[in-house]
Steps between C-alpha positions, in 0.01 A plus 500: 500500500566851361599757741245780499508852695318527787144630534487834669213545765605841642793762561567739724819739550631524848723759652735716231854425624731749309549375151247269514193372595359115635220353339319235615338229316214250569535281206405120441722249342369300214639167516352457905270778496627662853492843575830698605587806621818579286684825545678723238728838500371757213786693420500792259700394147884513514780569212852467483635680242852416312689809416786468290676785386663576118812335623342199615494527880212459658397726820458309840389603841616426829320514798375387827250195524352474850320174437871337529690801620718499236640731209397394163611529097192516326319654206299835555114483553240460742131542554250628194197645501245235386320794358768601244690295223773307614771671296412849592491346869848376428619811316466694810648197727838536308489876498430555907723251600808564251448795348545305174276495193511306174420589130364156461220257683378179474323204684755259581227250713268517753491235772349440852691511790347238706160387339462274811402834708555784318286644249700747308697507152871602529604660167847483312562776264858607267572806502752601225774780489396567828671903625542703816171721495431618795607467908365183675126575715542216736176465702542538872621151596758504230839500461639369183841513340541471128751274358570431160655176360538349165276313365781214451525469862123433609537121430845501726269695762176231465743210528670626791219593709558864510153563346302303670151614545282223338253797263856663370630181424226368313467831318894454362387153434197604265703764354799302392278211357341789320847675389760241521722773301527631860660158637824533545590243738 
């Protein structure tokens, strides 16, 4: 039998939690015809943006992740107004949190986090001959340090487990099946 979505009966949104929001779902499965109360997180869109400057390094950010108290490596980006286009929304990710602009943008991919629970998009965008514009905004719970590597090394820094957050990686993954030029492995 071919798997179709489930019927929606109602929705409601619960209590806004920070960046997101629950949503509950009464919803009845086709194949038995049961109703379910099945929960979801709406989450504004996300980008990560991949700046890579004229001599072919590309701009990183370090900082703190509380969810597993660690320091990360990890593209710029963050949360985008759903109202705006992505690329604008991106634009001013890179530029707040690096300082760093780019003559050049385009849409790399767009993929979803966690469609299990989540309802958002996470964007990837290039961003070429990427400059020092301006000094960083950070928002109030930031604290980021920007690093720059070559573009040669990112494989060395996937395979290693240096980068490791899951959306970066799959963004570097997208991009260098999109510009294998860039694999230098």
């Amino acid at each position: 039998m071919p798997i179709r979505p489930w019927r929606l009966v109602s929705t409601k949104s619960e209590k806004k939690w920070g960046l997101f929001q629950v949503r509950v779902d009464e919803v009845v499965m086709p194949s038995t015809g049961r109703c379910y109360s099945v929960y979801a997180l709406d989450f504004a869109p996300w980008a990560n943006i991949i700046a890579i400057t004229p001599d072919d390094q590309v701009v990183l950010v370090r900082q703190y992740r509380h969810g597993i108290r660690e320091i990360t490596l990890e593209l710029p980006g963050g949360v985008i107004d759903g109202r705006i286009n992505p690329e604008v929304g991106a634009r001013r990710e890179l530029l707040e949190e690096t300082g760093y602009d780019a003559q050049s943008w385009e849409l790399v991919g767009r993929l979803h986090p966690n469609p299990a629970i989540q309802t958002n998009v996470c964007y990837t965008f290039l961003a070429r001959n990427a400059y020092p514009a301006t000094q960083q905004h950070l928002d109030e719970l930031e604290e980021i340090e920007v690093v720059l590597k070559p573009i040669r090394e990112i494989p060395r820094l996937l395979k290693e487990g240096v980068i490791s957050h899951a959306l970066i990686v799959a963004a570097f993954g997208i991009f260098f099946l999109r510009y294998p030029e860039y694999w230098r492995a």
